[in-house]
C-alpha atoms as one frame of an Amber mdcrd trajectory, in Angstrom:
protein
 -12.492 -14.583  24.184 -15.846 -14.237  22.936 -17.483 -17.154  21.515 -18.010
 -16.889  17.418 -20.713 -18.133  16.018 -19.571 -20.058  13.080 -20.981 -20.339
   9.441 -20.900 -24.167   9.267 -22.952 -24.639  12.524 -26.230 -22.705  10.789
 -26.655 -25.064   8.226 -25.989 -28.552  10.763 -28.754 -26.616  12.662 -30.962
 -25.981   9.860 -30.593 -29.777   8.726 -31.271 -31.183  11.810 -34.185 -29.313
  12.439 -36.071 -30.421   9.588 -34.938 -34.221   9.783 -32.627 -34.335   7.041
 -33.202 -38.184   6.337 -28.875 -38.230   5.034 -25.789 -38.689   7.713 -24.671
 -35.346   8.598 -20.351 -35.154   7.777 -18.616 -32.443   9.572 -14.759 -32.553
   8.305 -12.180 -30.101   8.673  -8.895 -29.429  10.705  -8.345 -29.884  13.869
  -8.255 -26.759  16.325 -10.294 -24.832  14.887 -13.313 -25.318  17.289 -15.286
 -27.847  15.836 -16.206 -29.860  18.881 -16.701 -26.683  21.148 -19.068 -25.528
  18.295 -21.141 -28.649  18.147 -21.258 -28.916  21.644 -22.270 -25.154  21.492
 -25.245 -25.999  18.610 -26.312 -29.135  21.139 -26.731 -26.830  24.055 -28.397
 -24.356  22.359 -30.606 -25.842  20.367 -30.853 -30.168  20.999 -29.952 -30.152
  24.700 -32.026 -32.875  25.177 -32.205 -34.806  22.133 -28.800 -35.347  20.942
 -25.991 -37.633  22.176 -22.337 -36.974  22.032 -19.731 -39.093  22.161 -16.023
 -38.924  21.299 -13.616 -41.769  20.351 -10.953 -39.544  21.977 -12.768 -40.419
  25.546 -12.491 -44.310  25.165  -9.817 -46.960  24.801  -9.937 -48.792  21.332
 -13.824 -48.185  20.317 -14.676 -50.383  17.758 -17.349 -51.155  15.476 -19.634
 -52.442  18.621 -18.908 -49.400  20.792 -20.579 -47.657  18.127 -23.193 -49.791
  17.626 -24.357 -49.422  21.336 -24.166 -45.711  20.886 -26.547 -45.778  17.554
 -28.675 -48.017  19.818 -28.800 -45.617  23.047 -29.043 -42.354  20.753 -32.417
 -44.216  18.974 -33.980 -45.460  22.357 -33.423 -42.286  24.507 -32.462 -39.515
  21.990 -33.135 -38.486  18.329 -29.438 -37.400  17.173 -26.486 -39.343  17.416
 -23.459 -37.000  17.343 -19.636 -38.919  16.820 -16.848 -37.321  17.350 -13.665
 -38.300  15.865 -15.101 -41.004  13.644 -11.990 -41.729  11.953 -10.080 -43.218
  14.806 -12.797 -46.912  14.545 -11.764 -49.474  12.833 -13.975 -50.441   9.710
 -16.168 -47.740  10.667 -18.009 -46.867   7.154 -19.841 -50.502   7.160 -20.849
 -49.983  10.440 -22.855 -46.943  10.007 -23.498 -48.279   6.483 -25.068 -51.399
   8.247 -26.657 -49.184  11.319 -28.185 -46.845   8.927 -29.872 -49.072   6.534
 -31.472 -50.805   9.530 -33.427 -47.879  10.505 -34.280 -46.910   7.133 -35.891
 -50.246   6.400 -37.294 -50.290  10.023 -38.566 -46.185   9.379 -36.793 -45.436
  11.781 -33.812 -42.983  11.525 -31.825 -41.954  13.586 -30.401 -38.145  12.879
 -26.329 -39.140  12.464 -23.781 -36.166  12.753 -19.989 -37.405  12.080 -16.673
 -35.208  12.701 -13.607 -35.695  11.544  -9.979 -34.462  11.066  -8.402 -36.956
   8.348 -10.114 -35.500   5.052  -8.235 -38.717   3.226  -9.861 -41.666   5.759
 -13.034 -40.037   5.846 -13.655 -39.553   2.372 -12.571 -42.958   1.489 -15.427
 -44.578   4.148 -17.943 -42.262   2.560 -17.365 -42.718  -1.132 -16.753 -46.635
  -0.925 -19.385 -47.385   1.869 -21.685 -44.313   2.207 -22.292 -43.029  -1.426
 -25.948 -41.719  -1.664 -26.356 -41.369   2.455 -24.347 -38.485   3.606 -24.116
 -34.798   3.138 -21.220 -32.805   3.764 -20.469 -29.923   6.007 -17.137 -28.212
   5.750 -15.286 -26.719   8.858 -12.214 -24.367   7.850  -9.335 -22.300   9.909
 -11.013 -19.079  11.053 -10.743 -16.183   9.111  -9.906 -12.815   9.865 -13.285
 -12.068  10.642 -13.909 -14.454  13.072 -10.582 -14.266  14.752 -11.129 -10.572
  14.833 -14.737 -10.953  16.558 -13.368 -13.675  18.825 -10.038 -12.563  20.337
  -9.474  -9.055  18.524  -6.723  -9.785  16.105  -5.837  -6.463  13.516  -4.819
  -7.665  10.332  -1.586  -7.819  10.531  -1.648 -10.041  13.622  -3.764 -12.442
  11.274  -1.383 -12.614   8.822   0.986 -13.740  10.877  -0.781 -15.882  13.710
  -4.147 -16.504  11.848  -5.806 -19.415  11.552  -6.044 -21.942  14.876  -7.661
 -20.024  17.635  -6.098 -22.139  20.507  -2.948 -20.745  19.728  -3.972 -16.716
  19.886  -3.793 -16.528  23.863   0.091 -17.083  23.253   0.429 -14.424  20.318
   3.286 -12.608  21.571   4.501 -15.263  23.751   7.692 -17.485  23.213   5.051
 -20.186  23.660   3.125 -19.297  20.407   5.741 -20.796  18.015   6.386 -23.965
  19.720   2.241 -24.963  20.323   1.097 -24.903  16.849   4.278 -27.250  15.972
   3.508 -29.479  18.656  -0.222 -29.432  19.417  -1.563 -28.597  16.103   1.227
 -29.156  13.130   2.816 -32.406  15.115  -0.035 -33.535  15.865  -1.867 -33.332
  12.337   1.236 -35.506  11.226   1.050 -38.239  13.715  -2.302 -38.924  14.312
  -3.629 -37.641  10.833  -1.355 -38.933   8.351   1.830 -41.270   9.764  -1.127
 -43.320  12.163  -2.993 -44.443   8.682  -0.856 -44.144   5.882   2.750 -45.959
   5.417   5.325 -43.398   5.303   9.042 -45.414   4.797  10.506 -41.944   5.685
   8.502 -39.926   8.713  12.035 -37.955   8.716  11.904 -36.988   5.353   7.932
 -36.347   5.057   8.601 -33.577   7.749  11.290 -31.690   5.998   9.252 -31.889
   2.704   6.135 -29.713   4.921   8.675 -27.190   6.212   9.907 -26.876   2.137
   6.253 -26.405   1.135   4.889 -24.047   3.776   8.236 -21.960   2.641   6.704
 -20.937  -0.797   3.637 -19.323   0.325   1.675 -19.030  -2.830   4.366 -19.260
  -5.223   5.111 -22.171  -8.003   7.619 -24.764  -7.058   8.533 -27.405  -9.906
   7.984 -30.779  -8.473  11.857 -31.622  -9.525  12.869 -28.472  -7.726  11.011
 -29.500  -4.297  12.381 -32.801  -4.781  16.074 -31.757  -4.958  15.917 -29.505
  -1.683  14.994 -33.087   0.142  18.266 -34.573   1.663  17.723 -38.269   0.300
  16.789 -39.798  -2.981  13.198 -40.346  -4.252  10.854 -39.717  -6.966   8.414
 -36.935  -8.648   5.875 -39.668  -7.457   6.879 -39.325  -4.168   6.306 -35.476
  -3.793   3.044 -35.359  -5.187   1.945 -38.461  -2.987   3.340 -36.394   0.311
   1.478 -33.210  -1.172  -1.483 -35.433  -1.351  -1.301 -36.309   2.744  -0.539
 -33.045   3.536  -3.696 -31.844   1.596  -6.106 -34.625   2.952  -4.905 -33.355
   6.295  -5.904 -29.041   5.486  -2.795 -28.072   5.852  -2.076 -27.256   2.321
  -3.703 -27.085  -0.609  -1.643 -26.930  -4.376  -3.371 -25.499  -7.279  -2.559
 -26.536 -11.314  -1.938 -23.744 -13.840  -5.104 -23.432 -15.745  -5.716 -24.528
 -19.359  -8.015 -25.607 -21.493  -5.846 -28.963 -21.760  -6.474 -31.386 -18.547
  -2.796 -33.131 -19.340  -1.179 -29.746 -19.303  -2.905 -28.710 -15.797  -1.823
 -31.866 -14.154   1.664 -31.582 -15.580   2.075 -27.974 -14.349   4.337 -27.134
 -11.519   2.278 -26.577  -8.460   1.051 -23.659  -6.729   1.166 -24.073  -2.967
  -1.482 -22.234  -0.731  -0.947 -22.798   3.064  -4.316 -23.030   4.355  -3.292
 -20.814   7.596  -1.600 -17.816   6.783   0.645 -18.795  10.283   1.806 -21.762
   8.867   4.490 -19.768   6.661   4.915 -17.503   9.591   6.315 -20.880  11.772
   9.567 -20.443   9.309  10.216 -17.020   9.541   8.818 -15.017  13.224  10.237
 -12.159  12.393   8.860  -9.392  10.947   7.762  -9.779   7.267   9.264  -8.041
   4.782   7.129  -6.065   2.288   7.425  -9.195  -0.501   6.889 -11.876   1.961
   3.712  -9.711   3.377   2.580  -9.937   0.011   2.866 -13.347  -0.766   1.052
 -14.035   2.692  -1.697 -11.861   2.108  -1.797 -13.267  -1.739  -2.052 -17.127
  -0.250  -5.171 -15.394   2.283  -7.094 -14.859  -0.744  -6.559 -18.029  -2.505
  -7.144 -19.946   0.614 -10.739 -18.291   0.590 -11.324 -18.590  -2.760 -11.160
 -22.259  -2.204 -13.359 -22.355   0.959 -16.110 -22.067  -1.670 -15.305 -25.433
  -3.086 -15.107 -24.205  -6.896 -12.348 -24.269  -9.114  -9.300 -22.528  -8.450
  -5.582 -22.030 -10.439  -2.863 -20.081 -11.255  -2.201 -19.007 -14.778   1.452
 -17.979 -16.445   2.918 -17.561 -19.926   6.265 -15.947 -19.416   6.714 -13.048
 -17.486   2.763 -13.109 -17.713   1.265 -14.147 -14.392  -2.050 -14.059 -12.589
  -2.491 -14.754  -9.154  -6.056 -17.056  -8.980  -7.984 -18.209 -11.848 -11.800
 -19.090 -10.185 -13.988 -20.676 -12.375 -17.573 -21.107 -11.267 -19.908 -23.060
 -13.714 -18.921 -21.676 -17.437 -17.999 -18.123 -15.370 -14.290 -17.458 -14.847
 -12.310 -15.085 -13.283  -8.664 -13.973 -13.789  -7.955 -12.323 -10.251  -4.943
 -10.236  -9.006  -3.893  -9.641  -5.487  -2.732  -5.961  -5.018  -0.379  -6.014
  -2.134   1.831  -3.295  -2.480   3.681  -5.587  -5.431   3.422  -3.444  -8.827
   0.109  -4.158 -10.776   0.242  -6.911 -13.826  -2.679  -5.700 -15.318  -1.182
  -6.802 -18.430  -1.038 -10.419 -17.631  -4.833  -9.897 -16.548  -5.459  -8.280
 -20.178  -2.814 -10.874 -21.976  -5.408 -13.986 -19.968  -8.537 -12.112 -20.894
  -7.340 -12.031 -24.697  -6.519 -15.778 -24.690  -9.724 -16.180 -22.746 -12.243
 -14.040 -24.309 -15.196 -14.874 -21.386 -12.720 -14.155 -18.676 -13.497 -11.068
 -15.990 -11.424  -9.419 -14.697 -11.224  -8.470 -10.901  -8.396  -7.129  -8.646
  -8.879  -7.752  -4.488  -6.659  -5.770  -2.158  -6.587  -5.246   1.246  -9.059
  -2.150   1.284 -11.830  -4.615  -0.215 -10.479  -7.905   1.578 -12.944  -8.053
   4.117 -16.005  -7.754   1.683 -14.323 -10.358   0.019 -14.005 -12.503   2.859
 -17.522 -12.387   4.200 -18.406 -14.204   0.308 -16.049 -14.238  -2.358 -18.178
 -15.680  -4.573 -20.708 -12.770  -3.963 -18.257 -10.477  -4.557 -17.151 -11.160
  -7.576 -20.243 -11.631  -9.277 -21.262  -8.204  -8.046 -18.252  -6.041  -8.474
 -16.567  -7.464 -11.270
């Protein structure tokens, strides 16, 4: 393995090195290197101004532990870096508390949080933090990286991308039964069933193995709820799609229109956020539609790495894959995969849509794509 520098780690560094007076938020899933890379930036660049500290290496830390760590980080240090931040109780007042301190003192301390549980975390920050943080977003590697890291080809990325602990077992009856346990297990317990009442665990797990089965496809929410083997509610399913999206596993998009009620009445579109997730159900090889629909859901998990807009669009037999809107710009995209061309459902969209361009991304212009998508699509299309 050859360690990969990653994108998010540039602009910590850059923030840190000109004092950024706001709490520094790293969230994203878990295994995809986020400690090793902030231990990595420390090293490099703060080896002897920044504390770390993990919750993971202490028994029960609470809202004092951390105060004694803000307090040893601002005597002997000048960053404070916690990792894990979700797992203290009440946490959010604490810094709250710890930060405005030092800001009436003039004192601050630099603050870098990481986290796996997108739905904790963001509740802290938006009920105790608002106005004191910025956010940093970690996300599964791409092909890229995995391909500068460990040397995956493609088609070993669409099948095992995504968590690079688990590519020293590609090819290994090991693989399949580490990113259930350490990384999909895991997610679930300490993620989702550790902070959120679930009356069903049981049933919450068979409703992941139905969603990561309709790799970016549209599933009605009545339809996902009759394939689960015990009674329950359309409120149900979108609640569990909520957990699993708060912890990056998934994401679902809405159909677009011009009509909020319609979007949030749509049937879902579901977009594992690692294309191995899907893989996990089948490991075998793909066939030439299920290859498509996993190189389809790469895409649309990129296009939301940017953090815009993103949907799905159909009227009829008229379908386009992503709909990416960025300010007033939109874009009706297709994902050319082998699958015969709609480019009359991009022309039928376009019609209804008169601003809409028009852009098709296969895998001979995937990479471009991936290093900025969107760059790309402002400059080619």
């Amino acid at each position: 393995m050859q360690f990969v520098h990653l994108g998010y780690t540039d602009k910590l560094r850059e923030r840190l090195e000109r004092e950024s007076p706001f709490i520094q938020v790293v969230l994203g899933p878990r295994q995809v290197g986020k400690t090793t890379s902030i231990l990595r930036l420390i090293e490099d660049h703060f080896p002897d101004s920044a504390l770390y500290v993990s919750t993971d290496d202490h028994f029960n830390p609470n809202g004092e532990w951390l105060a004694e760590q803000w307090l040893i980080a601002a005597g002997e240090k000048k960053i404070l870096v916690v990792d894990e931040i979700q797992k203290i109780f009440n946490w959010p007042e604490t810094i709250k508390r710890l930060y405005d301190n030092a800001k009436r003192r003039n004192s601050l301390l630099r603050c870098v949080l990481l986290g796996s549980s997108s739905l904790q975390i963001q509740k802290g920050l938006t009920e105790s933090l608002t106005g004191r943080f910025q956010l940093i977003r970690a996300h599964h590697w791409n092909f890229h990286e995995s391909a500068a890291g460990y040397g995956l080809d493609f088609d070993e990325y669409l099948r095992y991308g995504g968590y690079p602990g688990s590519y020293p077992l590609i090819n290994n009856d090991d693989w399949a039964d580490y990113v259930k346990t350490s990384i999909v297990e895991t997610v679930v317990e300490k993620d989702i069933l550790q902070f959120h009442n679930i009356r069903n665990p049981a049933l919450f797990r068979q409703a992941f193995e139905i969603l990561i089965s309709y790799p970016a496809q549209e599933i009605s929410y009545t339809k996902l709820l009759g394939q689960l083997q015990e009674r329950g509610n359309v409120e149900l399913v979108k609640h569990y799609l909520k957990l699993y999206e708060g912890a990056f596993l998934i994401k679902h998009l809405e159909k677009f229109s011009n009509k909020k009620l319609l979007q949030r009445a749509s049937a879902p579109k579901i977009v594992p956020l690692a294309p191995c997730l899907p893989y996990l159900q089948i490991r075998t090889e793909y066939k030439p539609e299920e290859k498509g629909r996993i190189f389809e859901t790469l895409v649309g998990s990129q296009l939301i790495r940017t953090g815009e807009e993103v949907f799905y669009w159909r009227d009829g037999n008229n379908e386009v894959d992503y709909v990416f809107r960025y300010g007033r710009n939109i874009w009706a995209i297709e994902v050319k995969s082998g699958r015969k061309e709609k480019r009359s459902a991009l022309l039928e969209f376009q019609k209804r849509n008169p601003n809409a361009r028009l852009a098709i991304i296969n895998q001979d212009t995937y990479q471009e794509f991936e290093k900025d998508p969107l760059l790309f699509l402002q400059e080619k299309f």
